[in-house]
C-alpha positions in Angstrom: 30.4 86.8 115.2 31.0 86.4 111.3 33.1 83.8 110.3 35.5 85.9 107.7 35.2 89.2 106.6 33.8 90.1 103.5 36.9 92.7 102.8 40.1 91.4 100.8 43.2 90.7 103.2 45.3 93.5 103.5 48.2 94.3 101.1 51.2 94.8 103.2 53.7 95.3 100.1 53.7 99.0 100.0 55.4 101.7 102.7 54.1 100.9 106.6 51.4 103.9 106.2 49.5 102.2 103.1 48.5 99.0 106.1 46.5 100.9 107.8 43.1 102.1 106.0 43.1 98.6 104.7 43.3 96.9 108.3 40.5 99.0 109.4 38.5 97.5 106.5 39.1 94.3 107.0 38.6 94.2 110.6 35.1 96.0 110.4 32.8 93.5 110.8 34.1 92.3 113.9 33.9 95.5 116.0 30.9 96.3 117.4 28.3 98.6 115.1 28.5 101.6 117.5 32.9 101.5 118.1 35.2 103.1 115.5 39.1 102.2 114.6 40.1 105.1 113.5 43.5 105.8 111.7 45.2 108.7 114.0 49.5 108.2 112.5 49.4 111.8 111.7 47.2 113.2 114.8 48.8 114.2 118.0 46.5 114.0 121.2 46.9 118.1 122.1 46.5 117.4 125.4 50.2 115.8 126.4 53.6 117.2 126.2 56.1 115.4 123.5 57.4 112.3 125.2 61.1 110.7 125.4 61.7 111.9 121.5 58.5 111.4 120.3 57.3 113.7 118.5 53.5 114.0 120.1 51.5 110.9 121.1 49.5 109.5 118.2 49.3 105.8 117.7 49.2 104.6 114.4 45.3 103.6 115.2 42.8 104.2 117.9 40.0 102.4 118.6 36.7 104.5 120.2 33.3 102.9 121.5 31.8 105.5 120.0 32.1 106.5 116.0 32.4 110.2 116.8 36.0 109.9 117.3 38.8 111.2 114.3 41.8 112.1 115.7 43.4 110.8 118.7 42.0 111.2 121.7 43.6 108.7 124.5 41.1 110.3 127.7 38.5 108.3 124.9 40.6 105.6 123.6 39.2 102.1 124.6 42.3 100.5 122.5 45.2 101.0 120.4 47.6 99.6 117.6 51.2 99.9 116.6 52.6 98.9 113.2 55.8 98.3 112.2 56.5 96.9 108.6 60.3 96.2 108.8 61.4 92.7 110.9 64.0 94.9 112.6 61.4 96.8 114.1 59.9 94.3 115.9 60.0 94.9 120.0 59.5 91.6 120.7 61.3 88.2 119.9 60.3 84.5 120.1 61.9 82.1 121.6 60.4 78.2 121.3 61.9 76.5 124.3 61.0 73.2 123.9 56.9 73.1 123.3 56.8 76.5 124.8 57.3 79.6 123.4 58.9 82.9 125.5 58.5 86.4 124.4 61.7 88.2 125.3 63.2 91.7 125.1 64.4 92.3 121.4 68.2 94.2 121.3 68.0 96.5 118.6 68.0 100.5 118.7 64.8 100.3 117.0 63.0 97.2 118.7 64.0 99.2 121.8 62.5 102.6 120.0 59.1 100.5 119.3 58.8 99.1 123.0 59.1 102.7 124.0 55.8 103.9 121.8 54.1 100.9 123.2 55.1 102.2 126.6 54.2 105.4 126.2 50.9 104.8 124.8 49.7 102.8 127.0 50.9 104.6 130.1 49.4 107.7 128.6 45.6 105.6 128.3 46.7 104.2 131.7 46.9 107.7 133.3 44.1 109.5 131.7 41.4 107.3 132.5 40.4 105.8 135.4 42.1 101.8 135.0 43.0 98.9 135.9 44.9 97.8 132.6 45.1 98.8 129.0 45.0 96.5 126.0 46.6 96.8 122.7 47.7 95.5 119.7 51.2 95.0 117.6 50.6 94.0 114.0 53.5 93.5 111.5 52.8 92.6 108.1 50.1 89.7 108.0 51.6 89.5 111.9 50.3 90.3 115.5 51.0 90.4 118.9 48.1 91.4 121.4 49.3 92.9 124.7 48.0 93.9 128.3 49.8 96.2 130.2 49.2 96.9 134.3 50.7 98.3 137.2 52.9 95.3 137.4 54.4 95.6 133.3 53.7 94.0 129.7 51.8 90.8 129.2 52.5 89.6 125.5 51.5 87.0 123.2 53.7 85.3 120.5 53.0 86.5 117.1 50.6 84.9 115.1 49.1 85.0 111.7 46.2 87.2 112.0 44.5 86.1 108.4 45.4 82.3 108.5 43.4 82.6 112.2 41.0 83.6 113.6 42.7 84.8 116.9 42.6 89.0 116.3 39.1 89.0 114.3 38.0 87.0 118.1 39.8 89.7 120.0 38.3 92.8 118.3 34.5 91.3 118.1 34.9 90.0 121.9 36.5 93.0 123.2 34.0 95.0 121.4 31.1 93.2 122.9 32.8 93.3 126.5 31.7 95.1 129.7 33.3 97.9 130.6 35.3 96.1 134.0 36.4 93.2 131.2 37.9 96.2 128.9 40.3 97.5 131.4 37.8 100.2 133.0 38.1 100.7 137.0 34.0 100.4 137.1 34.4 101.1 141.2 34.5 104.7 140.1 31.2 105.5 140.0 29.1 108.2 138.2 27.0 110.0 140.5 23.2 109.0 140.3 20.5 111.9 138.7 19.1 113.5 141.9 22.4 112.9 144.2 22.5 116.3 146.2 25.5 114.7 148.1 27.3 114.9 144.9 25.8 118.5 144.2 27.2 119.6 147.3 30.3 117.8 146.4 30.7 120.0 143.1 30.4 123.7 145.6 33.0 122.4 147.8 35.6 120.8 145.2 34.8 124.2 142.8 34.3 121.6 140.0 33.6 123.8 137.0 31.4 122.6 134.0 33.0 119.4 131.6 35.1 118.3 135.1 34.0 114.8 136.1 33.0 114.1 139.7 33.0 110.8 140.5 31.7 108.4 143.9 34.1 106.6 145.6 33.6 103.7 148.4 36.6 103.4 150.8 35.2 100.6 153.0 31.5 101.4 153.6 32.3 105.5 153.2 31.2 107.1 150.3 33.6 110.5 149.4 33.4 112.4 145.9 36.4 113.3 143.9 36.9 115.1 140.8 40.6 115.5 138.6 43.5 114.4 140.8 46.0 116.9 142.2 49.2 115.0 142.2 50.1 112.9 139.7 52.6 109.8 140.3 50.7 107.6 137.7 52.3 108.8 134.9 54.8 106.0 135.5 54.3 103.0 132.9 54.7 100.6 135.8 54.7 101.2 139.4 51.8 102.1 142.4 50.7 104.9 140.2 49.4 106.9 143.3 47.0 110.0 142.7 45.9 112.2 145.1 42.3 114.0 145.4 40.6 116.7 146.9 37.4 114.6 148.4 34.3 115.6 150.1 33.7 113.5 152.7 29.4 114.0 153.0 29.0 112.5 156.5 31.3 115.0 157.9 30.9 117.7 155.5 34.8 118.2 154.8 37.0 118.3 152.3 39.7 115.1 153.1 42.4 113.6 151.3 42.0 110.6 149.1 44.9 108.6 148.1 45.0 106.0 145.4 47.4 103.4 144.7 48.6 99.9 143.9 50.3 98.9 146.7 52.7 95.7 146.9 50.7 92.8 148.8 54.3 92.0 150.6 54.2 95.0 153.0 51.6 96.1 155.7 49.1 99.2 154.2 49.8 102.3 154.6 46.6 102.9 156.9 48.1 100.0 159.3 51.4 102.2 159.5 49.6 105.1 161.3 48.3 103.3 164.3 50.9 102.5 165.5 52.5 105.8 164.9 50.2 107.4 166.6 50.2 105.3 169.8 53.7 106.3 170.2 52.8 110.1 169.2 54.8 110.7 166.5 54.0 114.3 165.6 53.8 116.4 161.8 51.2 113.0 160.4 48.2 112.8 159.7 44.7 110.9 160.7 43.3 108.3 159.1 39.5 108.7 157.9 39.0 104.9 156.1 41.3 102.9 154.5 41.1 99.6 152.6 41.6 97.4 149.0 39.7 97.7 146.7 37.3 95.0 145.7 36.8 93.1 142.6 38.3 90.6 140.3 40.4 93.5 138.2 42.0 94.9 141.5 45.2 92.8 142.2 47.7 91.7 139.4 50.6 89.9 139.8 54.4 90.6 139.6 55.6 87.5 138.0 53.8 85.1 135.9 56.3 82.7 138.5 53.3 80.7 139.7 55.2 80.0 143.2 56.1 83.8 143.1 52.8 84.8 144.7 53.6 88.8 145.0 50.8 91.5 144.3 50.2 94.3 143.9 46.9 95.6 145.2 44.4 98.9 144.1 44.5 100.5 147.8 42.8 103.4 148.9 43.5 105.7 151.7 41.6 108.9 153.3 43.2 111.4 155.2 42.4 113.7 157.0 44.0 116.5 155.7 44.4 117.8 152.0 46.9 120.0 152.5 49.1 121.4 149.6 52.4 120.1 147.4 56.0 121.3 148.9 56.1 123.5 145.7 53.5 125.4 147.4 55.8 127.3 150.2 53.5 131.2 150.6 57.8 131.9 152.1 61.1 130.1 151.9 60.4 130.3 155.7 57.1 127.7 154.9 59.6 125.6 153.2 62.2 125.3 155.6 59.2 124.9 158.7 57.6 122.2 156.5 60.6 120.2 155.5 61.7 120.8 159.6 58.3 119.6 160.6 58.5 116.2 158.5 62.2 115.6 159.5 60.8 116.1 162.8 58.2 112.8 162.1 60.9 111.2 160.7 63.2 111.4 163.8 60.4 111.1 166.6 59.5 108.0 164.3 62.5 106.1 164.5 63.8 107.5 168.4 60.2 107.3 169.7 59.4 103.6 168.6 63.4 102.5 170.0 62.6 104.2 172.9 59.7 102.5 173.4 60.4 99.1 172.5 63.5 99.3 170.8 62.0 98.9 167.3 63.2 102.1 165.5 60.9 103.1 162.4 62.1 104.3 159.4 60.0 106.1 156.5 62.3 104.7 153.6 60.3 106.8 151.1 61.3 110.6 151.8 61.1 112.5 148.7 59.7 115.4 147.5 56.1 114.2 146.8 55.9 112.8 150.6 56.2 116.1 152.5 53.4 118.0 152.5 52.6 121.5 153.8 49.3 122.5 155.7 46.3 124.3 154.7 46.5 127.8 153.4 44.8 128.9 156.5 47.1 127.3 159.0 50.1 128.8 160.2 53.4 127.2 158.4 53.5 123.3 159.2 54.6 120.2 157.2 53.6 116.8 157.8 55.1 113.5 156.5 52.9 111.1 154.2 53.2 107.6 152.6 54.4 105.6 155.1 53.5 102.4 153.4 57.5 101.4 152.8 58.6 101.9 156.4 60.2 99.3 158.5 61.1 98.6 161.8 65.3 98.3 162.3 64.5 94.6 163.6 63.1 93.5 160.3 65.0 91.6 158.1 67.2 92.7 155.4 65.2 90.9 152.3 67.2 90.1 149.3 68.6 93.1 147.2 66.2 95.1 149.2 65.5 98.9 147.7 62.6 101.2 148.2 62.8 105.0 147.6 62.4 107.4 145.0 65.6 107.7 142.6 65.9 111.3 143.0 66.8 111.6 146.2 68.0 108.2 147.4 71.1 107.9 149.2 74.7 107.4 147.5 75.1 104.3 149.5 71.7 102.7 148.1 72.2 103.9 144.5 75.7 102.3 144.8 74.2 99.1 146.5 72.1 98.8 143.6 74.5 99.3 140.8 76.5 96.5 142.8 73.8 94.4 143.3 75.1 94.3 146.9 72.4 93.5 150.1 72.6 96.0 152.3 69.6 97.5 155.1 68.1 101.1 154.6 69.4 103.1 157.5 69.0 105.9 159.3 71.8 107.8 157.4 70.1 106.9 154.0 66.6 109.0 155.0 68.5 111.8 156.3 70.5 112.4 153.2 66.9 111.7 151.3 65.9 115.0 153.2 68.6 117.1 152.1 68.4 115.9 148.3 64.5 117.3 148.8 65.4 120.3 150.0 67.9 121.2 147.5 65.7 119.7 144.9 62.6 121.8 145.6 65.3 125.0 145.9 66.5 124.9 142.4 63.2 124.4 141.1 60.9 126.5 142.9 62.9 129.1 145.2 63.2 132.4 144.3 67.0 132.9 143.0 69.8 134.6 140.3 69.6 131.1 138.1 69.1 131.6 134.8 67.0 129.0 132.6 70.1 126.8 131.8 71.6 127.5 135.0 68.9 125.5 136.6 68.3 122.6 134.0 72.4 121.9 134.5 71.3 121.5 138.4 68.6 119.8 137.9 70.4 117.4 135.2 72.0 114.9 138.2 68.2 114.1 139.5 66.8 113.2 136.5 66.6 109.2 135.9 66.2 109.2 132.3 69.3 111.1 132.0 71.7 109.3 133.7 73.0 106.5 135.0 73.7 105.8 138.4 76.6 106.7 138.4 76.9 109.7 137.0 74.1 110.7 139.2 76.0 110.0 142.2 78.6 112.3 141.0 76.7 115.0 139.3 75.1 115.3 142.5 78.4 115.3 144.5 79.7 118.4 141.9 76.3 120.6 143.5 77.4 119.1 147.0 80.8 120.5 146.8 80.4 123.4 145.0 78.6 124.7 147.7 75.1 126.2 148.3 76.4 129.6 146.8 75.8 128.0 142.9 71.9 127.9 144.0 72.1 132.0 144.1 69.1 132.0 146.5 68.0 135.9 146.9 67.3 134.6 150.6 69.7 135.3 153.3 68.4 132.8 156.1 67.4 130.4 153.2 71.4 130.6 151.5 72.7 130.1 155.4 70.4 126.5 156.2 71.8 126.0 152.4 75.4 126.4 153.4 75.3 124.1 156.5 73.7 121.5 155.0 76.2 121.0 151.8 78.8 121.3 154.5 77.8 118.5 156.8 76.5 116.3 154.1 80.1 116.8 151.9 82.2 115.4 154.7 80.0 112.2 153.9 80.7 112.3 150.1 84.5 112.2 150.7 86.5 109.2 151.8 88.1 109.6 155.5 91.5 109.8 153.8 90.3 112.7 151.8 88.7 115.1 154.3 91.9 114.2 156.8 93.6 115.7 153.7 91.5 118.7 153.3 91.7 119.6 157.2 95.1 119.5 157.1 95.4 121.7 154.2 93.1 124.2 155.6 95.0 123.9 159.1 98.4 125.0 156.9 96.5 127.8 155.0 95.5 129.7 158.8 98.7 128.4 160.0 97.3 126.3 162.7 99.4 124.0 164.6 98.7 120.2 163.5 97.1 118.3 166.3 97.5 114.7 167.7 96.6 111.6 165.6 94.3 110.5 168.4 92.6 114.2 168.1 92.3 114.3 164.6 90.5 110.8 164.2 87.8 111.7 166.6 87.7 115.0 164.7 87.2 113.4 161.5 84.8 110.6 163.0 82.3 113.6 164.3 82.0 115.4 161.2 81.5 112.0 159.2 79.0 111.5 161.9 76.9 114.8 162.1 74.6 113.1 159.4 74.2 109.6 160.5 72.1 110.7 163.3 69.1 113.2 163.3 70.8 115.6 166.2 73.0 117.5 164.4 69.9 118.1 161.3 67.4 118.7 164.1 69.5 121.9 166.0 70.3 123.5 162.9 67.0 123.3 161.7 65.4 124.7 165.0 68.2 127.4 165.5 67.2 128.8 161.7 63.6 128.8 162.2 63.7 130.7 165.8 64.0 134.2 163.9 63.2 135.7 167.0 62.8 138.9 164.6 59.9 137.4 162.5 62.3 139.5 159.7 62.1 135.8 157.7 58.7 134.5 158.0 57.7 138.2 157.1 59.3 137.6 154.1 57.7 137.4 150.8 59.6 134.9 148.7 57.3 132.3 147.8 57.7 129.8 144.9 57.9 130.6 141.5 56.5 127.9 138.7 59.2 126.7 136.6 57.6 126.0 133.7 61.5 125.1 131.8 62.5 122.3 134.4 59.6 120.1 133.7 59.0 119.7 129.8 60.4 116.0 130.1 59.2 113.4 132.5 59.6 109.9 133.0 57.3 107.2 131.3 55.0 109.8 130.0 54.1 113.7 130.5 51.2 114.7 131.5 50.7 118.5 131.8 49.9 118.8 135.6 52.9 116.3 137.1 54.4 118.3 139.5 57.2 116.0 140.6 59.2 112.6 139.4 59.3 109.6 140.6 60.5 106.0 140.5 59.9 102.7 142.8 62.3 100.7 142.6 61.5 97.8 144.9 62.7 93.6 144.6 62.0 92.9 147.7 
């Protein structure tokens, strides 16, 4: 490494966009002869969507292992850095507590506005490319930070003079020089070898067309080939950033699922869930082909640089049987209701089954639009419930300010709960209204209906985390509840009437007791119906609070919809429609194929 470079220090007096070129120059000679920092302020990457406000996603520089890079590329970007000239612009703050010094959270609107371009940036590398973490760089005037971000959030250095040390001209030659594991790369990946018909064979069955990578994958001793993921949920900056694939599984000469994630080390896998489901035959899952961690000393990070907080979380892998195909999928909103009935239907056998058993109910504590899948094309209508990794058994203990679910469709109890910072167990009550959020959900967005553009983005609006805070959530959601399912304006009869009896049932839980005594009274006075005995109307009231704190009342109406004894529903052809207008802003980052939202929030 040379021990100064040869280039004058750069003059940081003029406007923020004069720093760059003369950065670039001075850090030359300690990045590697074949890499290339390359100024990219004024080049968006094509390939994602604009991003919470910012217009396009274009670091201020890029740095490539290769010097054919000129714009900004992130699927190619090995690093990146973000300047910011004014001190009130600066994301981070220092605070020297005692011989130690703390990064913190700075307050401003505009430390808060550079955090976010860091975020972004690095969730967009993150997602892109197949990693285990992204590294970066902050540099303010003669200033830097270097930063490390992972499933788990930010590490972040103090800031220190980058000309009066040597730390940054260290990072950039070392880096440079670095394996490709070292730099953030998951290496476990694998490019398949010249000569691999396996991998040929692969490429037929996954209809990988030319410039698609495929890539080998060992899930314990099984090899499987993937190509681009189907789902994305890694578009997340933090979070299990779970991606599914289409695999080819060679040794039985299928096409299987392949799930990747970060689980949390604090809960069993998901492939140790499904044992024990099936043993006590819980119905609409799937089968489990291979399952286990991935190895290697860039696969686990931890949540807390806590030394005696020894949480995880872990790169997991999981193979399924099954590919199967994303709820917005539905051939007929008669496929959409049979799938959503067929994973409510795992979800009930799951928890009655297991108490039945043993009396150890399970609950799913994840049910959300992404977890309910529909069958094959080629299989008659059928849904099946997935990710089980979160469930729990009613006799496990409540852990401290317990809450696992995606935001979008968690309960109003646990939303509140969580905006109170109040301990309370997941219950059968909150899955059940998860369901019904999914449902509705996937109805405005992809069913076949009267709303107009705007119509749909107001309905929408209540599910969307970055828009709202909890509690406005909780009561934009109420205002669909009650304004019943006729403001959907499904063009399908038996779709509007499951509609209609769902926001029925689930209303009389969004209302105190004192309210909905008021509202059957007042409904008894406008049919002129005698008023009937206290005793009668309490355990009136009690039952329709009830109807959706068990799965029996959800069950029945399901199975009376979907007898259509005439076939006249499942004949008809009212399949989903894209909706390319309710999906232009997603949280974290946008990449173009997310087909769905979501958010962990777990503190267990």
């Amino acid at each position: 490494m040379p021990d100064d470079s040869p280039y004058p220090v750069p003059d940081v007096s003029g406007p923020e966009t004069t720093h760059y070129n003369p950065f670039i120059k001075y850090m030359q000679p300690f990045i590697k002869e074949t890499w290339k920092l390359v100024n990219t302020n004024d080049k968006t990457d094509r390939d994602f969507f604009p991003v919470l406000g910012v217009v396009g996603v274009k670091p201020d520089l890029v740095l490539y292992s290769d010097r054919l890079g000129t714009g900004t590329v992130m699927k190619k970007a090995e690093s990146f850095g973000e300047f910011k000239k004014a001190r009130k612009d600066e994301p981070f703050r220092d605070e020297k507590i005692e011989k130690d010094v703390r990064v913190i959270e700075g307050s401003s609107q505009t430390a808060k506005g550079a955090r976010g371009q860091l975020t972004i940036y690095s969730s967009v590398i993150l997602s892109s490319q197949q990693r285990t973490r992204v590294f970066s760089f902050y540099v303010s005037q003669h200033s830097a930070r270097l930063l490390c971000h992972s499933r788990a959030g930010f590490l972040v250095t103090p800031l220190f003079d980058y000309v009066a040390t040597p730390h940054l001209r260290k990072v950039f030659w070392r880096f440079t020089h670095a394996n490709d594991a070292e730099r953030g790369h998951d290496t476990t990946m694998q490019d398949p070898l010249e000569g691999d018909d396996d991998a040929e064979e692969a490429k037929t069955k996954l209809n990988v067309i030319v410039g698609k990578p495929i890539f080998k994958v060992m899930v314990q001793n099984k090899a499987f080939y993937i190509s681009d993921p189907f789902i994305f949920r890694h578009n997340q900056p933090v979070g299990r950033g779970t991606r599914c694939f289409e695999a080819y599984d060679p040794e039985q000469k299928r096409l299987v699922l392949l799930k990747d994630t970060w689980r949390h080390s604090e809960y069993r896998s998901e492939g140790e869930v499904y044992p024990e489901l099936h043993a006590h035959k819980v119905p609409n899952i799937l089968q489990v082909v291979a399952e286990g961690d991935v190895t290697g000393k860039f696969q686990r990070v931890k949540l807390s640089a806590d030394d005696k907080d020894k949480r995880e979380m872990v790169h997991y892998r999981l193979v399924l049987n099954k590919v199967g195909r994303s709820l917005n999928k539905f051939r007929s909103s008669y496929e959409l209701v049979k799938g959503f009935s067929d994973a409510f239907e795992a979800s009930w056998v799951g928890y009655s089954s297991l108490a039945a058993w043993d009396n150890l109910g399970m609950l799913h504590r994840d049910v959300s639009f992404g977890n309910i899948i529909l069958g094959p094309v080629e299989e008659e209508p059928k849904g099946y419930l997935i990710d089980w990794e979160f469930a729990k058994k009613k006799s496990d203990p409540v852990a401290s300010l317990e809450r696992t679910g995606t935001y979008e469709f968690m309960s109003h109890r646990l939303l509140r709960a969580i905006h109170s910072k109040q301990t309370i167990r997941h219950d059968t009550e909150d899955d059940i209204e998860s369901f019904v959020y999914v449902l509705i959900w996937t109805v405005i967005s992809y069913a076949q209906s009267e709303l107009s553009d705007e119509d749909r983005r107001s309905l929408l609006l209540p599910f969307d985390r970055m828009q709202n805070s909890i509690e406005s959530t909780v009561t934009g959601r109420n205002g669909i509840i009650t304004s019943g399912a006729g403001a959907l304006k499904v063009n399908t009869l038996e779709l509007d009437q499951v509609l209609q009896d769902l926001f029925l049932d689930l209303s009389y839980r969004l209302v105190t007791p004192g309210d909905l005594v008021a509202q059957t009274r007042n409904l008894q006075r406008l049919i002129r119906l005698p008023a009937i005995p206290a005793a009668e109307e309490k355990q009136l009231i009690d039952s329709m609070i009830g109807q959706m704190a068990t799965h029996t009342f959800m069950r029945e109406l399901l199975r009376r919809a979907l007898m259509d004894e005439t076939r006249t529903w499942r004949g008809r052809e009212d399949g989903a429609v894209s909706r390319e207008t309710q999906g232009s802003k997603r949280r974290g980052v946008t990449i173009e194929r997310d087909s769905s939202k979501r958010l962990k929030s777990s503190n267990t």
